[in-house]
C-alpha positions as CSV (number, residue, x, y, z in Angstrom):
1,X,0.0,0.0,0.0
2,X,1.3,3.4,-0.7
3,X,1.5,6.3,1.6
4,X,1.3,9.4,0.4
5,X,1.4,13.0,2.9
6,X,-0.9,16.0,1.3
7,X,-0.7,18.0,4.9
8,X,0.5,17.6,7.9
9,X,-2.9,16.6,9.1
10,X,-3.6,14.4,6.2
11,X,-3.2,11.1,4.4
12,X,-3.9,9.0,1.1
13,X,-3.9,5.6,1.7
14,X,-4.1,4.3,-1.7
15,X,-2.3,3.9,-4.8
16,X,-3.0,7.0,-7.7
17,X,-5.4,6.0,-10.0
18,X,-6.1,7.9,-13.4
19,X,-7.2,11.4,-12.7
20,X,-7.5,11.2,-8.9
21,X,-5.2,14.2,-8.8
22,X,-8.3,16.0,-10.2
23,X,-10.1,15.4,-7.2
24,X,-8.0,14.8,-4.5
25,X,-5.8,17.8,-4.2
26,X,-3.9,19.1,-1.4
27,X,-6.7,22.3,-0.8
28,X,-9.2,19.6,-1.4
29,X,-8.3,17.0,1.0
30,X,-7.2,19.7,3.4
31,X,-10.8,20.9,3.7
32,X,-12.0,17.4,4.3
33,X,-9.3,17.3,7.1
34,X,-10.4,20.4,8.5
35,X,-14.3,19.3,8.6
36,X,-12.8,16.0,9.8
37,X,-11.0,17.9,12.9
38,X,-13.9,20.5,13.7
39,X,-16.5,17.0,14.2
40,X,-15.2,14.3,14.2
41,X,-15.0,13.7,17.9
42,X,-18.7,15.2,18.4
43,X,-19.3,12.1,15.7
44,X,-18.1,9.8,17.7
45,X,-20.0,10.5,20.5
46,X,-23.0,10.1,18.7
47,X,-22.5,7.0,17.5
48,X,-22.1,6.0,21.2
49,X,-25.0,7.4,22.0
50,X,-26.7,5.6,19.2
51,X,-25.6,2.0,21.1
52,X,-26.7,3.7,24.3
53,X,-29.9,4.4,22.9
54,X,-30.2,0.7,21.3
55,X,-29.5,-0.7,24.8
56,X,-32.3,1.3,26.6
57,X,-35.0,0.1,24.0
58,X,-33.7,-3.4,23.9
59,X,-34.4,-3.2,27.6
60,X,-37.9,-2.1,27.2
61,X,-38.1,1.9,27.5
62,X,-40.7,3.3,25.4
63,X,-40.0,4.8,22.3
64,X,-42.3,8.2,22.6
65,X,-42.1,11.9,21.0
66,X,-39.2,13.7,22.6
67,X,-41.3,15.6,25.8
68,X,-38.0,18.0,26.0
69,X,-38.9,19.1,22.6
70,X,-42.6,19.8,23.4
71,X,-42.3,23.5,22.5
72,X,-40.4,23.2,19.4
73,X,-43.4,20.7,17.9
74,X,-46.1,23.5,19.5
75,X,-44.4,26.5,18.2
76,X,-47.0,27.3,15.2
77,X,-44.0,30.2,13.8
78,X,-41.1,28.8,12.2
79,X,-40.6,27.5,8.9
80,X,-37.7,26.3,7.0
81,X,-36.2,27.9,4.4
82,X,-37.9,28.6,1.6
83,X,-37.1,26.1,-1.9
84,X,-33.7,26.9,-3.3
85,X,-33.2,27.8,-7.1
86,X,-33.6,24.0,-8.9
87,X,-35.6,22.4,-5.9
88,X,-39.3,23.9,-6.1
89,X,-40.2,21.4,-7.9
90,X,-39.5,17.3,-7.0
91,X,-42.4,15.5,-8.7
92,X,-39.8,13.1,-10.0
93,X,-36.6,12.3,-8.9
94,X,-34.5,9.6,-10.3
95,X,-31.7,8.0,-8.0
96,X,-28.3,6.1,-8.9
97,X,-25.0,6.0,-8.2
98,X,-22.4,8.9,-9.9
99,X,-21.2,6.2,-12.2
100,X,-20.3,7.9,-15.5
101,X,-22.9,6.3,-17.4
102,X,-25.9,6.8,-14.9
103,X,-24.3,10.2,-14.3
104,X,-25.8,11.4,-18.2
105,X,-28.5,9.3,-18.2
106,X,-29.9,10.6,-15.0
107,X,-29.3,14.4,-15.6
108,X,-31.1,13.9,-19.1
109,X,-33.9,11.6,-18.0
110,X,-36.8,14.6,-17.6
111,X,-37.0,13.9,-13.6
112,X,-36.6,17.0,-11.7
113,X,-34.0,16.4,-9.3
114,X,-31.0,13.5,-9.7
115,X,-29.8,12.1,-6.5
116,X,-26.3,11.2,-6.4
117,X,-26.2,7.9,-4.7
118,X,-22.7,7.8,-2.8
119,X,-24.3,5.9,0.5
120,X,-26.3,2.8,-0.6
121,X,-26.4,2.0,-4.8
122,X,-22.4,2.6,-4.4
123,X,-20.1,-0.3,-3.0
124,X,-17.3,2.4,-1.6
125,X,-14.0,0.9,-3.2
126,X,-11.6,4.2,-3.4
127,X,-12.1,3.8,-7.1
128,X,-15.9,3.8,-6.9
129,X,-15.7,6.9,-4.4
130,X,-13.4,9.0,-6.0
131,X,-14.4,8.2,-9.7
132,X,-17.7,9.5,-8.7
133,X,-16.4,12.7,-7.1
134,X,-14.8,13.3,-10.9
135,X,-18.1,12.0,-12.5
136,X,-20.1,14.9,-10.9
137,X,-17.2,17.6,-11.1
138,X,-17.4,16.5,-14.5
139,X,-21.4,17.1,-15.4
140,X,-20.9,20.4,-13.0
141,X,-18.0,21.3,-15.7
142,X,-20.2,19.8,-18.9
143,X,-17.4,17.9,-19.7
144,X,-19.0,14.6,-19.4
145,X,-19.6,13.4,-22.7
146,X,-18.0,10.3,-23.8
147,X,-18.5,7.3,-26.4
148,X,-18.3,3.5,-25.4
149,X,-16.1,1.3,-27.2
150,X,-19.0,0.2,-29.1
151,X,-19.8,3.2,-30.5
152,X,-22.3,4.4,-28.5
153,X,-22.3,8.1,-27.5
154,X,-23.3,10.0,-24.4
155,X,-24.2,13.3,-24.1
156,X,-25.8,16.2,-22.1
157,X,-28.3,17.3,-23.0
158,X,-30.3,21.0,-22.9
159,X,-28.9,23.0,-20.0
160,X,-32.4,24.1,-18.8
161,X,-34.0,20.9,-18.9
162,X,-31.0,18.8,-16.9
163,X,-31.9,17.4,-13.3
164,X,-30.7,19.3,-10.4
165,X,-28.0,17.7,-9.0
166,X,-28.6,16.5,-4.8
167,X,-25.7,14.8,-3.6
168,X,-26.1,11.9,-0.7
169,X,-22.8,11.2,1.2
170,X,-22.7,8.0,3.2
171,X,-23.8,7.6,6.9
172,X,-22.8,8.1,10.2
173,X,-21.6,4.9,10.9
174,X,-19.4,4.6,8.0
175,X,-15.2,5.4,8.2
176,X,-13.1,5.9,4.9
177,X,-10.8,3.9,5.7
178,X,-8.2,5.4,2.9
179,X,-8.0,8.6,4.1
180,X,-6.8,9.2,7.6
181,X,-6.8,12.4,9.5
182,X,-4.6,12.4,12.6
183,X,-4.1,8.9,12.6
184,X,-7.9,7.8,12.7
185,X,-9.7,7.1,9.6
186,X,-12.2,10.0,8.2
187,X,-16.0,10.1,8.5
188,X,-16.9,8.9,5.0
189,X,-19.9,11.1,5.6
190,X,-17.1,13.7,5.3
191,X,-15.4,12.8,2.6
192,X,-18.4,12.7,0.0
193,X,-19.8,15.9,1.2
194,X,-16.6,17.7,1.8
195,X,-15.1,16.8,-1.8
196,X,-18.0,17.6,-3.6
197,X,-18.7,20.9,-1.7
198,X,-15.5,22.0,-2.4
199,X,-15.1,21.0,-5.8
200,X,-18.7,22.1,-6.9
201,X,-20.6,24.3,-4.8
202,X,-19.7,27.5,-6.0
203,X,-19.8,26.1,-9.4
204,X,-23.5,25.2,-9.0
205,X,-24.2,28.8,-7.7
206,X,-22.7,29.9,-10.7
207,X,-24.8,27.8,-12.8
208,X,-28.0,28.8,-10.7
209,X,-28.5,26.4,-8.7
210,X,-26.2,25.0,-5.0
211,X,-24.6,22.7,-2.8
212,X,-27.6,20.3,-2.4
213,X,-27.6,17.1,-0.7
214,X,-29.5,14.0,0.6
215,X,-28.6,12.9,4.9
216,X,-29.1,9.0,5.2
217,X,-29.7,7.0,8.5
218,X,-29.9,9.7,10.6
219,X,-31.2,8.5,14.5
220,X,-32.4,11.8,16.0
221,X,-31.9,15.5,16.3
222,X,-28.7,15.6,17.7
223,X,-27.3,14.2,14.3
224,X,-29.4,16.9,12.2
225,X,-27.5,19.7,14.3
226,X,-24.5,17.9,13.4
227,X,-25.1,17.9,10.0
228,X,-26.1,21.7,9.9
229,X,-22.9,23.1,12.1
230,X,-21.1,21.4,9.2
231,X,-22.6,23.1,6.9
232,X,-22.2,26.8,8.4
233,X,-18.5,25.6,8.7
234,X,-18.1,24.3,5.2
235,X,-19.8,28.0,3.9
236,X,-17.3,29.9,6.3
237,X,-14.8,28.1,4.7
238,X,-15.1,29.2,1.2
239,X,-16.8,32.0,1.8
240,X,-20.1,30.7,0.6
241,X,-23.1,32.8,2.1
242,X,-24.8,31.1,5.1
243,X,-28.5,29.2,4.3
244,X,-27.0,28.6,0.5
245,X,-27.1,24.6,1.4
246,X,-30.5,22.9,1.2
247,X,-30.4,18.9,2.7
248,X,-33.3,16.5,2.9
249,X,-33.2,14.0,5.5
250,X,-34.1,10.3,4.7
251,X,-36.3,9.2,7.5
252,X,-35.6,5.9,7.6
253,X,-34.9,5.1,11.1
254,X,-37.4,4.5,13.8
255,X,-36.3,6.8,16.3
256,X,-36.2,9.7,13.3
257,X,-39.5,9.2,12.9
258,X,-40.5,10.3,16.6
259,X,-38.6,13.2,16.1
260,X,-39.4,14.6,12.4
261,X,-40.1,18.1,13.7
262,X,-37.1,18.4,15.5
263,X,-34.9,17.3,12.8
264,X,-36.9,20.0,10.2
265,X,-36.1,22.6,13.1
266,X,-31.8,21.9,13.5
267,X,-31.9,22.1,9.5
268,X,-34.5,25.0,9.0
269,X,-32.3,27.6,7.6
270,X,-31.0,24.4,5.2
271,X,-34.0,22.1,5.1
272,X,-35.6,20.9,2.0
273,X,-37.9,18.4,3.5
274,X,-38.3,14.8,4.2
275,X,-38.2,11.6,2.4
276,X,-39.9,8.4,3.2
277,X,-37.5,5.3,2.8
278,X,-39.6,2.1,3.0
279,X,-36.7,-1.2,3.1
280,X,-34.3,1.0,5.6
281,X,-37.4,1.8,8.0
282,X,-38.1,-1.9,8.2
283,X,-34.6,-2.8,8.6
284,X,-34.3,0.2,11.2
285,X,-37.7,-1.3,13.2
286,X,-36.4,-4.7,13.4
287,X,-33.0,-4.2,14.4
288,X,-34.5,-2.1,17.0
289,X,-37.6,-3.9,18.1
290,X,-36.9,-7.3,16.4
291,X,-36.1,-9.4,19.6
292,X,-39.7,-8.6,20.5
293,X,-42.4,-11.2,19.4
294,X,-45.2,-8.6,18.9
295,X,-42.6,-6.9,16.2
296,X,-42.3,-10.2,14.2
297,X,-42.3,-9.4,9.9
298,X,-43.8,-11.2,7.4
299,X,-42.2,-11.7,4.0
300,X,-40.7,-7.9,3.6
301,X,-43.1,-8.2,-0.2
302,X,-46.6,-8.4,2.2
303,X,-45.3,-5.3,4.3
304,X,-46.9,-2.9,2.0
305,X,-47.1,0.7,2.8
306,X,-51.0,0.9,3.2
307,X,-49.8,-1.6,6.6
308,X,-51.4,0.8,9.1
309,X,-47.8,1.5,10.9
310,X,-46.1,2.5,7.9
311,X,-49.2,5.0,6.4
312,X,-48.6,6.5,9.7
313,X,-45.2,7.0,9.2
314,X,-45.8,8.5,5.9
315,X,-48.8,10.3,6.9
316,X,-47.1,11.7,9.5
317,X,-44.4,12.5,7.6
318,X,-46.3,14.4,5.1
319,X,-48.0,16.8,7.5
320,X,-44.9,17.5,9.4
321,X,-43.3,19.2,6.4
322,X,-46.2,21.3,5.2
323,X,-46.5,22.7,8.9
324,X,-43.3,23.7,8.3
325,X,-43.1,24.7,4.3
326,X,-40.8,21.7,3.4
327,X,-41.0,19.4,0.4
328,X,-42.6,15.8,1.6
329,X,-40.7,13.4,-1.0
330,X,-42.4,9.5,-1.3
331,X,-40.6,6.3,-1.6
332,X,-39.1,4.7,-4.3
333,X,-40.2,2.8,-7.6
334,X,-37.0,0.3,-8.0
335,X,-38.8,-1.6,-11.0
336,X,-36.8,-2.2,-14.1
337,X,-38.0,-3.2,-17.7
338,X,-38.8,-6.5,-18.6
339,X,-38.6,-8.6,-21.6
340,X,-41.5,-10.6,-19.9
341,X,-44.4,-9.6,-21.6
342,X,-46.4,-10.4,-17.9
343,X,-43.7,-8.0,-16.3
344,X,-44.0,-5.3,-18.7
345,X,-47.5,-5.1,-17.9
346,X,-47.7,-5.3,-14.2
347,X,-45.1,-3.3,-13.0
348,X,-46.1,-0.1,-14.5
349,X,-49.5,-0.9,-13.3
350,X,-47.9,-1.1,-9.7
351,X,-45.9,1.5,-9.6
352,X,-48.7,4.0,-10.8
353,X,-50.9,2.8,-8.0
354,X,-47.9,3.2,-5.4
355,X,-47.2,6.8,-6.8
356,X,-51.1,7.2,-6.9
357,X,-51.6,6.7,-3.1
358,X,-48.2,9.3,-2.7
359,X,-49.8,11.9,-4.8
360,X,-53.0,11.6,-3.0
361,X,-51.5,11.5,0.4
362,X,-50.1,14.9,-0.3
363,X,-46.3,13.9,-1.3
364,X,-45.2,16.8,-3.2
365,X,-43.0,14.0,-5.6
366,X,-41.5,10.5,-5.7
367,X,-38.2,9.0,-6.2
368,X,-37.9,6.2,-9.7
369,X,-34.7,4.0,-10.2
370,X,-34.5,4.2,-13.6
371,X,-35.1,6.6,-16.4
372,X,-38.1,4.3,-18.3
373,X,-40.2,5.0,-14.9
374,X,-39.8,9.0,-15.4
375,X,-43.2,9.7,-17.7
376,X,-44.9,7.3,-15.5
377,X,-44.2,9.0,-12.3
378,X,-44.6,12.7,-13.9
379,X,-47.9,12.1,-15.4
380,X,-49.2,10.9,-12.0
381,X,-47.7,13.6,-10.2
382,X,-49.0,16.0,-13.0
383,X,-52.8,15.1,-12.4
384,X,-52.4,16.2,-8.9
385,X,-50.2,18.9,-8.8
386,X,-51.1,20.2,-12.5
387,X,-49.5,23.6,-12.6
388,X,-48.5,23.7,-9.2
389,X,-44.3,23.0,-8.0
390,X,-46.0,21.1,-4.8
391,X,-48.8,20.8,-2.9
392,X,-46.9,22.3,0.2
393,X,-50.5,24.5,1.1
394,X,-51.9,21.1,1.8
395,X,-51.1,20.9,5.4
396,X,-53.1,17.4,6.3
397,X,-54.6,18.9,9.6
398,X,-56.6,16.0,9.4
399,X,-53.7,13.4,9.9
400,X,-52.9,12.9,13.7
401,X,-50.7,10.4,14.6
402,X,-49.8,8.5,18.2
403,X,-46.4,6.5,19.1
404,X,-48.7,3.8,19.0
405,X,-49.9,4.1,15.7
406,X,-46.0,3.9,14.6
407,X,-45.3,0.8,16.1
408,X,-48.6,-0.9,15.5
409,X,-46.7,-3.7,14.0
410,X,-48.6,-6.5,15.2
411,X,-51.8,-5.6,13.0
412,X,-49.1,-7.5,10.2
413,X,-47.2,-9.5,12.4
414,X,-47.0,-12.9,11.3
415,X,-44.8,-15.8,9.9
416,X,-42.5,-16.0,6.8
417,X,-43.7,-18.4,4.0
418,X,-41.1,-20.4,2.7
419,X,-40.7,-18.7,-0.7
420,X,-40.2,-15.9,1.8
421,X,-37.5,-17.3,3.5
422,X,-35.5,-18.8,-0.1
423,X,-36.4,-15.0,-1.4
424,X,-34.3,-13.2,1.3
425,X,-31.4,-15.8,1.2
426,X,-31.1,-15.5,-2.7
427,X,-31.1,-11.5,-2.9
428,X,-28.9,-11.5,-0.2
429,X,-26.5,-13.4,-1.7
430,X,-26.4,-11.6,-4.9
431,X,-26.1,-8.3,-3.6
432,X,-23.5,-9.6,-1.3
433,X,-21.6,-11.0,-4.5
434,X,-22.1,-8.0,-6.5
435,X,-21.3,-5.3,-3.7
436,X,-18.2,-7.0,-2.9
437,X,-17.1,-6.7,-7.0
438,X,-17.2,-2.5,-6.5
439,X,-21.3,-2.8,-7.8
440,X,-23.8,-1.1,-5.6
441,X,-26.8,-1.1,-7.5
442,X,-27.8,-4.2,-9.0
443,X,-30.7,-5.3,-10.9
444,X,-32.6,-8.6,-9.3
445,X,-35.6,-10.2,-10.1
446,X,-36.8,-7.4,-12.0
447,X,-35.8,-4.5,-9.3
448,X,-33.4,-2.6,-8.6
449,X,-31.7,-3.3,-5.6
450,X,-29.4,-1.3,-3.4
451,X,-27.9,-2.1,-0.4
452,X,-31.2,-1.0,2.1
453,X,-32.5,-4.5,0.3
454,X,-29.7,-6.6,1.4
455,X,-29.9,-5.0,5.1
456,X,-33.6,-5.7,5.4
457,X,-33.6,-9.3,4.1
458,X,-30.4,-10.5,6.2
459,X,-32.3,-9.0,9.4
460,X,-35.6,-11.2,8.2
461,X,-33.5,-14.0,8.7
462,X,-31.8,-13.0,11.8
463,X,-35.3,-12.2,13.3
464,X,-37.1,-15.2,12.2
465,X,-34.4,-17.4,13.6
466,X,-34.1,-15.6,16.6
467,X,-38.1,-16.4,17.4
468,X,-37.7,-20.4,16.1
469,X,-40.6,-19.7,12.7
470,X,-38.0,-20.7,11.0
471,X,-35.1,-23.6,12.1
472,X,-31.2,-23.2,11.4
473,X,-31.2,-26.7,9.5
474,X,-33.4,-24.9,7.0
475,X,-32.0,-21.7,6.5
476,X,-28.5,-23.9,5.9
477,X,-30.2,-26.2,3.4
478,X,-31.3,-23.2,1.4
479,X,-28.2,-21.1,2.0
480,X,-26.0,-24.2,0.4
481,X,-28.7,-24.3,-2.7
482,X,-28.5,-20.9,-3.6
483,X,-24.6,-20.2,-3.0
484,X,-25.0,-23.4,-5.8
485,X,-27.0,-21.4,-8.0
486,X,-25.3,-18.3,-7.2
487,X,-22.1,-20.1,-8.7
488,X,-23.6,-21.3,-11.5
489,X,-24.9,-17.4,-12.2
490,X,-22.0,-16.2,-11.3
491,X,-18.9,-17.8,-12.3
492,X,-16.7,-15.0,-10.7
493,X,-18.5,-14.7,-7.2
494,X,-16.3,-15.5,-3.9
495,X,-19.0,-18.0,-2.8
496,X,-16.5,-18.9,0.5
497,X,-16.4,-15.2,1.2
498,X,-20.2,-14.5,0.5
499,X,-21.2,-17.2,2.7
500,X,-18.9,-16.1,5.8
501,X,-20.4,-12.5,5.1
502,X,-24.1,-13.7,5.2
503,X,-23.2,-16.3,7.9
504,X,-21.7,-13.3,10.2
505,X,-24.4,-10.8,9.5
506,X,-27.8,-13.2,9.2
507,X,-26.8,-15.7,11.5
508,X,-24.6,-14.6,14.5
509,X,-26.4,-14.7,17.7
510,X,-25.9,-11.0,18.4
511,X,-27.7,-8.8,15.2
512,X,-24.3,-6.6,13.4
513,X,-25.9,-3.0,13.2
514,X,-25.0,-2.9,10.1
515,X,-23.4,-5.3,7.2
516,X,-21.1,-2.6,5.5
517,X,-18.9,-2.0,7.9
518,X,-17.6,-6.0,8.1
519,X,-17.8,-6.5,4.2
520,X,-16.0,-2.6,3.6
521,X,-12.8,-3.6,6.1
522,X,-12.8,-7.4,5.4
523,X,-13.3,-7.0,1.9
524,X,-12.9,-3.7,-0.2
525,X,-10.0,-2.3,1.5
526,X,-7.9,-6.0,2.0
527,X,-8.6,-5.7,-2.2
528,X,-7.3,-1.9,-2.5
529,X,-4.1,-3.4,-0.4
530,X,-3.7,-5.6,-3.0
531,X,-3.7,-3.8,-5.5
532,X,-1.9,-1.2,-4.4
């Protein structure tokens, strides 16, 4: 491994690769340091506090609305700020990793907004993280046309009808592991914001538009007030005028959800709103509440979100924002296109009913995972919204919402069925296969998965073992049949490595928060060694 020294604060831990000098210079990766020094203790201590918190609700303390924050929720007077240039209107937003193809495809696709996948449809080799980085400097720039080998040709297309670019950085709980900073490795949270802000931001404002991004997995409002001191840091920096940031928050934990208020309130004067994420919530809910019987999931397909616990998470959601003037974004639409006739025909016809009930509900727009699901999700959006950016003024004073009704769970508790069981084991695996070759989004069954799919079906497993509705000897028998299959698919997979990973992170006694972490330092970085 090579070692090279850009500041005296400051390290690279991996060989050059083509162009990296682009991205990672010394200014560059000194700004990344100097964000890494201002937080990266107060970090730490909230990811402690994040176990502390697991601890007290694995030990039965209710989960309720914050009664410290009482006043902030009551205060009828502050709003966030108001939609930046580029983000008044979401109907559609398409999401993908900054891969060079995906890059033009997105920004050219007709959605409204592009979101930038670093956290969960990118596998974080160095390559992968910094290649990205150049990808978006590059669209920022309009320099990133290119032609395949085979001929075919990729280009941006009219300025004023390209997606807005919104940027989401890894989370929390997630270290770069190649670059260190005073001899601990940096938040990757950092790294993606802090190499894109400095890079682009005040190329965006030029362009009319800003430094926009997308917070995943954050817990509560301590990590929203995190987020924002960054920001006013990052704009003292470079001398960027304070409130010029906008960030919407993924509410995809459990305990975010009990504090959605609260978390609009640290971010007002850089809010954008809310997003619902439906396989990330589950996976949050059962590695919170799983070792409880009454919190036992069906197959993760039957957990629809008309299930009463989730339309009051979304509900909820929804009302929060317009009390405050934020955007309320729905779920995503991960279907692909089919050459199965049957396919073709009922996934549009699912995915217009999903974005249906969003549009009703009073989501002012929707996220799609590919471009062929644009039209779709505009012309529903369209009938709703007509004219309109949003449909902010539609404040759902009707929608009130108890702890209870968010973890109402057992109104769908139940069982797996056994093509349940097999379903989880065999995405798993290929996602683990595929993640651990540098691919982050991958196309299964006719969806495109991430890796929020992989974390939710390896906690199914865990859970349903954990409460004997399913036995080891079975979850074995099928794990051995589809690493077999798995090979036969792919001839390249590790199959001794995927197992150990799905073994370690499905079927340990004690649930792994999180499978990225174990695969990133076991796997990624031992191969960046390498090849360095």
């Amino acid at each position: 491994m090579s070692t090279t020294a850009l500041t005296h604060h400051v390290r690279v831990l991996a060989a050059a690769e083509h162009r990296h000098d682009e991205i990672l210079t010394p200014a560059a990766v000194d700004f990344v340091g100097r964000l890494a020094g201002a937080f990266g203790a107060r970090r730490r201590e909230l990811l402690k506090e994040r176990r502390r918190q697991a601890l007290r609700l694995a030990s039965g303390s209710p989960l309720d609305f914050p009664m410290v924050t009482s006043a902030v929720r009551a205060d009828p007077t502050w709003r966030v700020a108001p939609p930046a240039p580029g983000l008044a209107d979401r109907r559609v937003e398409i999401t993908g990793p900054p891969e060079r193809r995906m890059t033009v495809d997105a920004l050219n696709s007709g959605a409204q907004v592009w979101l930038a996948d670093f956290e969960d449809a990118t596998a974080p080799t160095w390559d992968n993280i910094v290649s990205g980085q150049l990808n978006l400097l590059d669209a920022v720039k309009r320099r990133i046309d290119f032609t395949t080998p085979e001929g075919k040709e990729y280009r941006l297309g009219d300025p004023d009808r390209l997606a807005t670019i919104v940027v989401r950085p890894r989370g929390w709980h997630l270290d770069e592991e190649h670059l260190e900073f005073d001899g601990r490795p940096v938040p990757a949270a950092l790294v993606d914001f802090g190499l894109y802000f400095f890079h682009c931001a005040r190329r965006q404002i030029d362009a009319g538009r800003g430094p926009y991004f997308c917070l995943p997995k954050l817990e509560n409002r301590y990590e929203a007030r995190l987020w924002n001191d960054i920001f006013v840091t990052a704009q003292e920096l470079l001398g960027i005028p304070r409130g010029t940031v906008r960030a919407t928050v993924l509410i995809e934990t459990i305990t975010a959800a009990f504090e959605m208020e609260e978390i609009l309130y640290e971010l007002r004067e850089h809010s954008s709103g809310l997003n619902a994420g439906r396989w990330d919530y589950l996976f949050s809910l059962i590695k919170t509440f799983g070792h409880r019987t009454d919190f036992l999931l069906p197959d993760r397909a039957k957990v629809t979100m008309t299930a009463p616990f989730m339309r009051a998470y979304t509900e909820l959601l929804v009302r929060t924002c317009h009390k405050r003037g934020a955007h309320a974004i729905g779920g995503m639409a991960a279907q692909v296109p089919s050459r199965d006739p049957d396919a073709q025909e009922a996934a549009p016809a699912k995915v217009r009913l999903d974005k249906e009930r969003e549009a009703e509900n009073g989501f002012d727009g929707s996220w799609v995972a590919h471009p062929g699901l644009v039209p779709l999700c505009r012309e529903v959006f369209d009938g709703v919204l007509g004219d309109r950016p949003h449909q902010i003024d539609r404040t759902r004073d009707d929608v009130d919402v108890s702890a209870a009704d968010l973890l109402s769970v057992r109104r769908v508790s139940g069982p797996p069925s056994p093509e349940g069981v097999r379903a989880d084991i065999a995405v798993a695996l290929r996602y683990f296969a595929a993640w651990l070759r540098g691919q982050g989004a991958v196309a299964l069954y006719g969806l495109m998965e991430d890796a929020a799919t992989a974390e939710i079906a390896r906690v199914q497993i865990w859970q349903w073992l954990r409460h004997r509705v399913i036995d080891r000897e079975t979850v074995l028998r099928l794990l051995d049949d589809e690493l077999v299959a798995l090979g036969a698919e792919y001839p390249w997979a590790p199959l001794d490595d995927i197992r150990a990973l799905f073994e370690r992170n499905a079927l340990a006694g004690e649930l792994p928060q999180f499978f990225t972490p174990d695969a990133y330092t076991r796997h990624l970085v031992r191969r960046t060694e390498a090849v360095a």
